[in-house]
C-alpha positions as CSV (number, residue, x, y, z in Angstrom):
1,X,-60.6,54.1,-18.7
2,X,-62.4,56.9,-20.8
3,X,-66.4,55.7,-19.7
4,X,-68.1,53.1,-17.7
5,X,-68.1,49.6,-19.5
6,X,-70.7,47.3,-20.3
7,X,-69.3,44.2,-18.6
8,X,-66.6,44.3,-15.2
9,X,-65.8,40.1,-15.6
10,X,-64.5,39.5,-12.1
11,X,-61.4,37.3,-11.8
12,X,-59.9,36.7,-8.5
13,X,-56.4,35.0,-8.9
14,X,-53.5,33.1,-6.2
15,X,-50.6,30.8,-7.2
16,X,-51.9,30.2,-10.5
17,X,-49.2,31.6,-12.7
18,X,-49.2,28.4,-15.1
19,X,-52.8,28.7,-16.3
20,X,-53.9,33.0,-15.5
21,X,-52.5,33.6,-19.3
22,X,-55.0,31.1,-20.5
23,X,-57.9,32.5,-18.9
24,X,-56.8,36.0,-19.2
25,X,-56.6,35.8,-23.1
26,X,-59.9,33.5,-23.0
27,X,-61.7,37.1,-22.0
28,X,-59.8,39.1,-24.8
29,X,-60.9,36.6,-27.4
30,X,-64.2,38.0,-26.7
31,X,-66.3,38.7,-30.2
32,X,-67.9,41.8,-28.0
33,X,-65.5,44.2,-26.8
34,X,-67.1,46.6,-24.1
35,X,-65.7,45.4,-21.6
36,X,-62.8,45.9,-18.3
37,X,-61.3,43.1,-16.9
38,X,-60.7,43.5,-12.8
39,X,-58.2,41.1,-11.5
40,X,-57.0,40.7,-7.9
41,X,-54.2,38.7,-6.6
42,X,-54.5,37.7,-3.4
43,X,-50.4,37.6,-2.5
44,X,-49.7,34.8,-4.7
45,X,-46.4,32.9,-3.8
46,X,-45.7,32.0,-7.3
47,X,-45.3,34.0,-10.6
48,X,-49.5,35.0,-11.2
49,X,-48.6,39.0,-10.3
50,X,-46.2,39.0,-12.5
51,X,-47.8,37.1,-15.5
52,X,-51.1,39.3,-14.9
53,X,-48.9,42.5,-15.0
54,X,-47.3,41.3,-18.2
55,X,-51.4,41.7,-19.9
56,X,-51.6,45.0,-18.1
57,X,-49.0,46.7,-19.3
58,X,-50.1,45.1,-22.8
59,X,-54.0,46.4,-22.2
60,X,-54.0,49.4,-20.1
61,X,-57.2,50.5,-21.2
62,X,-59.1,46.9,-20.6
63,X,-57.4,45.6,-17.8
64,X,-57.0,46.8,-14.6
65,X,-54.7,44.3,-11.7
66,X,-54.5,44.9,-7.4
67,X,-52.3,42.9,-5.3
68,X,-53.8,42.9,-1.9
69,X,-50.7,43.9,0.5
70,X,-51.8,40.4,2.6
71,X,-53.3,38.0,2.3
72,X,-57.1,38.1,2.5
73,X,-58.6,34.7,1.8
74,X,-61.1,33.6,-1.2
75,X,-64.1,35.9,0.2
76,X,-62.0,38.7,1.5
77,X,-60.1,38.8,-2.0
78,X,-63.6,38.7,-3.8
79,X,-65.1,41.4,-1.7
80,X,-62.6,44.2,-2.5
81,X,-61.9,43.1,-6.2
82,X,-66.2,43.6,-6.1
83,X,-65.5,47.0,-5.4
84,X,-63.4,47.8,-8.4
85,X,-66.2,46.6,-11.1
86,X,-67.5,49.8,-12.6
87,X,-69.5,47.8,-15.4
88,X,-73.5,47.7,-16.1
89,X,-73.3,43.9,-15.9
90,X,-70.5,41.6,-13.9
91,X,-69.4,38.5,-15.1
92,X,-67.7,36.0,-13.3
93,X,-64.6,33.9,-13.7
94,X,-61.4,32.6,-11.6
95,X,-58.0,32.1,-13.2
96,X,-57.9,28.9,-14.1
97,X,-61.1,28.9,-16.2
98,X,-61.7,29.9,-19.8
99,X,-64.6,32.2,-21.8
100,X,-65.8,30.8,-24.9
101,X,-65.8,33.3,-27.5
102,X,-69.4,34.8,-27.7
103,X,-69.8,34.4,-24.2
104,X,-70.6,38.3,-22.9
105,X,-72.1,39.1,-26.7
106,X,-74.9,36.6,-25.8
107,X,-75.6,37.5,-22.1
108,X,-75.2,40.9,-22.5
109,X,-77.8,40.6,-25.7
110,X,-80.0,38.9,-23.4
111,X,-79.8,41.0,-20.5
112,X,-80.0,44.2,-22.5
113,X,-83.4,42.8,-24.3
114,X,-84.7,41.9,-20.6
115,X,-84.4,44.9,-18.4
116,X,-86.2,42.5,-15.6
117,X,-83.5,40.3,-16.0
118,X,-81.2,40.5,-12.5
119,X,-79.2,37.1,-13.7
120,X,-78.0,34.9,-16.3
121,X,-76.7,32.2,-16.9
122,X,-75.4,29.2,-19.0
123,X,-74.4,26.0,-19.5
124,X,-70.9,25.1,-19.5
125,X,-67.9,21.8,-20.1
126,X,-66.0,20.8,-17.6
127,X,-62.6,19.7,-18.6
128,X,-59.7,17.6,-17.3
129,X,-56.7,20.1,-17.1
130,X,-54.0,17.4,-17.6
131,X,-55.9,15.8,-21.1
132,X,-58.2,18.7,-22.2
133,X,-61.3,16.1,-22.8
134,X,-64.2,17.1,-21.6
135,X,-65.7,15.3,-18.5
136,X,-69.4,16.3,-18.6
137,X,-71.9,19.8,-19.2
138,X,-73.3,21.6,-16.4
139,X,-76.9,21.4,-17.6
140,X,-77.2,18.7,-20.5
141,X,-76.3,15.2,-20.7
142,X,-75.6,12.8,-18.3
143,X,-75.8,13.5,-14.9
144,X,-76.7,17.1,-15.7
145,X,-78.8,19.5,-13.7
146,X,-82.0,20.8,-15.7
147,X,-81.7,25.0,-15.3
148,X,-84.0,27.0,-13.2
149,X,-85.4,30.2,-14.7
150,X,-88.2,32.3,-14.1
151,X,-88.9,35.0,-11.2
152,X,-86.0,35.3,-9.1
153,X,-87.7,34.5,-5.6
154,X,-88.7,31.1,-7.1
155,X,-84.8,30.7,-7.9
156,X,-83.8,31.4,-4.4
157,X,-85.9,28.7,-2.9
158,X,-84.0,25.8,-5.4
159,X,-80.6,27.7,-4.6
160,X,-81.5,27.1,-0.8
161,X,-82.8,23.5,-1.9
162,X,-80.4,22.6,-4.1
163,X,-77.6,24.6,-4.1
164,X,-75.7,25.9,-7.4
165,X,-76.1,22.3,-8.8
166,X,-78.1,23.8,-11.7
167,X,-75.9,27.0,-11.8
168,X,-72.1,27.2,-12.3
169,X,-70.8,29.9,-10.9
170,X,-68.3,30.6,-14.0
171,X,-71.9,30.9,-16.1
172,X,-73.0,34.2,-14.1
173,X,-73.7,37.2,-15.5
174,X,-75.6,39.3,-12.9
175,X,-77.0,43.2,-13.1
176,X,-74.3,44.9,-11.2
177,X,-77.4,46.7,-9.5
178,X,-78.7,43.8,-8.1
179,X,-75.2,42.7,-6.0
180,X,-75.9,43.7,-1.9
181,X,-73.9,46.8,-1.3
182,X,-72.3,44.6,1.6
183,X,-71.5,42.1,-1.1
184,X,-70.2,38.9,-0.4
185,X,-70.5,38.0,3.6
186,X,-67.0,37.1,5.0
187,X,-68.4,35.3,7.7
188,X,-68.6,32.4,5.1
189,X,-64.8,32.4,4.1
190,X,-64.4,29.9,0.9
191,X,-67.7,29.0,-0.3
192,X,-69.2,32.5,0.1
193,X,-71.1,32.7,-3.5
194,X,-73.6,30.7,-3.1
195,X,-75.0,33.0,-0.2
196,X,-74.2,35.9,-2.9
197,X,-76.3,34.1,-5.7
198,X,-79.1,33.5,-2.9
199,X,-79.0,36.8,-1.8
200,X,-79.5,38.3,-5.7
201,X,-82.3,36.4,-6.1
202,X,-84.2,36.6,-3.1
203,X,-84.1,40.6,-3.1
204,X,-85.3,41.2,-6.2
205,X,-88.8,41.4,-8.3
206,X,-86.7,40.4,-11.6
207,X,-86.5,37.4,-13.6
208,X,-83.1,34.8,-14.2
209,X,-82.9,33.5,-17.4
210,X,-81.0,30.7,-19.3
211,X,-78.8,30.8,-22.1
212,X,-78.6,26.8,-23.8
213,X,-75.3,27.2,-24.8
214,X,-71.6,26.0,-23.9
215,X,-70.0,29.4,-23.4
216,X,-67.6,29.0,-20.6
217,X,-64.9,25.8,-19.8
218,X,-64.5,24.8,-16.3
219,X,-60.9,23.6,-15.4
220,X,-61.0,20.5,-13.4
221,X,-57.7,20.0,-11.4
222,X,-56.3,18.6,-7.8
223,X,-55.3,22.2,-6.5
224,X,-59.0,24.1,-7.7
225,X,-61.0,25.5,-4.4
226,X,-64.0,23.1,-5.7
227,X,-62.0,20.1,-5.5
228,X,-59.9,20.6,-2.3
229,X,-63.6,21.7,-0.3
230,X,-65.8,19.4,-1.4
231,X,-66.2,17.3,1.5
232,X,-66.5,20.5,3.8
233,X,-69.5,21.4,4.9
234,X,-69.1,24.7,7.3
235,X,-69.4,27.1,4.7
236,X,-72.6,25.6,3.5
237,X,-74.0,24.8,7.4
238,X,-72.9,29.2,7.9
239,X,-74.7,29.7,5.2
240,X,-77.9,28.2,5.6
241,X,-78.1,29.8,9.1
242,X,-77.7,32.7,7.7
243,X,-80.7,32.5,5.2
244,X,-82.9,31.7,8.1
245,X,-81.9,34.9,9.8
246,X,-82.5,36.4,6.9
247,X,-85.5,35.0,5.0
248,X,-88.3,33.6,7.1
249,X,-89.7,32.4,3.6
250,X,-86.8,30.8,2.9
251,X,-86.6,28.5,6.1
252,X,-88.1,25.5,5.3
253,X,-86.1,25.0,2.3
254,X,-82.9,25.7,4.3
255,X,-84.2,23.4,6.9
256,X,-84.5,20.8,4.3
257,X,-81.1,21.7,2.7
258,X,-79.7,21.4,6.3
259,X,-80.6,17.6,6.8
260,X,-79.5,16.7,3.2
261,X,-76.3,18.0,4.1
262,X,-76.3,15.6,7.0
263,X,-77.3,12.7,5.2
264,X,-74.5,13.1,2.4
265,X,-72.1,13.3,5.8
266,X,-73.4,10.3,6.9
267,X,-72.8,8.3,3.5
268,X,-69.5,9.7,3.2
269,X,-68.6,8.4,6.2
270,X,-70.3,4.7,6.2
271,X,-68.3,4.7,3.1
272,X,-65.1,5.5,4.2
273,X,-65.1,3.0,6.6
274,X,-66.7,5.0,10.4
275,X,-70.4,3.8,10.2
276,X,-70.7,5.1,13.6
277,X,-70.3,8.7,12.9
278,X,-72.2,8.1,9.6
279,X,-75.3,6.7,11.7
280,X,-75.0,9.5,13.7
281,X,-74.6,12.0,10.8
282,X,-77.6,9.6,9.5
283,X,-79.7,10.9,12.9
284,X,-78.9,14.5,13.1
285,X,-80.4,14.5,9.4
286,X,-83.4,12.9,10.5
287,X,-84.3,15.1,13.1
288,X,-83.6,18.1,11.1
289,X,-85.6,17.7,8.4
290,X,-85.1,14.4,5.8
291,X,-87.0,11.4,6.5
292,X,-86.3,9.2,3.7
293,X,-86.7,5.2,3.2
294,X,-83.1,5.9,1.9
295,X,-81.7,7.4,5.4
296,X,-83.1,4.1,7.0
297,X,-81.4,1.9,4.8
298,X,-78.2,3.9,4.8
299,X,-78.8,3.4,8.9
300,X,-78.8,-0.5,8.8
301,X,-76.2,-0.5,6.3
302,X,-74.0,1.0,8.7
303,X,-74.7,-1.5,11.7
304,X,-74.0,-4.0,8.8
305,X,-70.6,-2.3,8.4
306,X,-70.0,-2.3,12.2
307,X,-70.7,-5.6,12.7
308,X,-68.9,-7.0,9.6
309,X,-65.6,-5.4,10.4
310,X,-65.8,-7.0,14.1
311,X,-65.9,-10.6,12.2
C-alpha cells in the first residue's frame, strides 16, 4: 500500500466461508474510503482462505489476508493480525458481521474532531442469521444498555462492573495509539477483549464517546464465539484477576463483578435443575462481594428445588 491509512478494521476469520463475502463486501461498501482491511485466518477447515483470497486478488491495494501456519486460537489469532494494522484508527469486526455504510465516515469524523478521543463507539442490531429480522439494538429499546461516555478512567470502572453490556465489541473504533504494545493478553484465550477494552481505558487521560446511530449488524447464529461461551465464566474470572494485579483502583469494582459472576452461576444452575451447586455458587458470591435480598431468595428457592424434587 502506497501510505499509511486512516482506518486498519480488524477481521479475524475461521470456518466461516458461507458468510466472510458478506462481511468482507459490508467494509467495501464503505461511503469513506481510507482505509486497509487486515484479515487473518486462523487454519480454517473449510473454504474462508480461499473466499478471502478471491477479494484479495480483487483489492490488492485495500486488502491485505495471513493464514497462520497453525492454529492459534481466537486471542492468539487477534494478537498477530493486531500487528499487521498500520492505520491511525482500528476498527473492529469478525467475519460473520456486517458494516453499515457510513460506519468509519462517522467515527473517524468524530475521532478526528476529538483528538482526546482514545475510543468510540456505537450502537448496533443484532440480527437472526437464518430470517434476517432484527432481534434487538445494543443501546436503545428494550432491554438495551444506556452507553457510557466521558473520561476514559470512569469507563474502565463500568467495564470492570458491567462488562461490555453497554459496548459491543463490533461498535469499536479505538486510536490505534492507545492499544498496549503487548496487546491482547493470551492468558485469557476466547474472551480476551474485554481485558483489551479495560486496559484502553484505564491507561489513558482521553475521553470515549458515543455515536447514537445503528452502524454495524451483529450476526446471531448457533456456531458464533458469543453464543457457544456464554455460560463460561473462566475467561471473565482470568480476567478480573488480572485487573486486580493491575489496577488497585479498579479492585473493588472487580471484586463486585467477581460475586455477580457467582450469582448468575448460581441461578443458572438452580435453574437447570442442581440447586445444590447453585446454593453453593449462591455462597461463594456472597462472601466475595454481593449481598443482595435477591441472592437470599435465590438461596431458599433452591432448598425449595431440593426438597421438591425428593417428593
Amino acid at each position: 500500500m502506497s501510505k499509511q491509512p486512516i482506518v486498519s478494521v480488524f477481521m479475524p476469520v475461521y470456518n466461516q466461508e458461507d458468510l466472510v463475502a458478506e462481511s468482507i463486501e459490508s467494509v467495501i461498501d464503505q461511503s469513506f474510503t481510507d482505509w486497509e482491511l487486515v484479515i487473518g485466518d486462523d487454519c480454517s477447515t473449510d473454504n474462508t482462505y480461499e473466499v478471502a483470497r478471491g477479494y484479495q486478488e480483487r483489492f490488492p491495494e485495500k486488502i491485505r489476508l495471513f493464514r497462520n501456519q497453525k492454529n492459534l486460537g481466537i486471542t492468539g489469532n487477534c494478537n498477530k493480525l493486531l500487528k499487521h494494522c498500520n492505520g491511525k484508527f482500528v476498527a473492529f469486526t469478525a467475519g460473520d458481521d456486517l458494516f453499515l455504510p457510513g460506519k468509519l465516515e462517522k467515527q473517524v469524523a468524530l475521532m478526528d474532531s476529538r483528538s482526546d478521543c482514545v475510543l468510540s463507539y456505537h450502537d448496533i442490531a443484532v440480527f437472526d442469521n437464518e430470517t434476517g429480522e432484527t432481534i434487538r439494538f445494543w443501546n436503545t429499546g428494550e432491554g438495551a444498555s444506556n452507553p457510557v461516555v466521558g473520561k476514559a478512567k470512569n469507563v474502565a470502572k463500568e467495564l470492570v462492573s458491567h462488562g461490555t453490556a453497554f459496548m459491543a465489541a463490533l461498535s469499536i473504533m479505538v486510536r490505534r495509539s492507545a492499544i498496549p504494545s503487548s496487546g491482547y493478553d493470551e492468558r485469557v484465550p476466547i474472551a480476551s477483549d474485554w481485558l483489551l477494552w479495560i486496559d484502553i481505558c484505564a491507561n489513558s487521560d482521553g475521553t470515549v464517546e458515543f455515536i447514537p446511530n445503528v452502524l454495524a449488524r451483529y450476526r446471531k447464529h448457533p456456531q458464533s464465539i458469543t453464543y457457544s461461551t456464554r455460560n463460561d465464566v473462566t475467561d471473565q474470572m482470568v480476567t478480573l484477576g488480572l485487573v486486580e494485579a493491575r489496577y488497585f483502583w479498579l479492585r473493588d469494582m472487580a471484586r463486585r463483578r467477581r460475586g455477580y459472576e457467582f450469582y448468575r452461576q448460581g441461578v443458572s444452575c438452580i435453574l437447570n435443575g442442581d440447586p445444590v451447586t447453585g446454593r453453593n455458587q449462591l455462597w461463594v458470591g456472597i462472601k466475595t462481594c454481593l449481598w443482595s435480598w435477591k441472592s437470599l431468595g435465590w438461596w431458599l428457592f433452591s432448598w425449595f428445588k431440593q426438597v421438591s424434587s425428593k417428593l
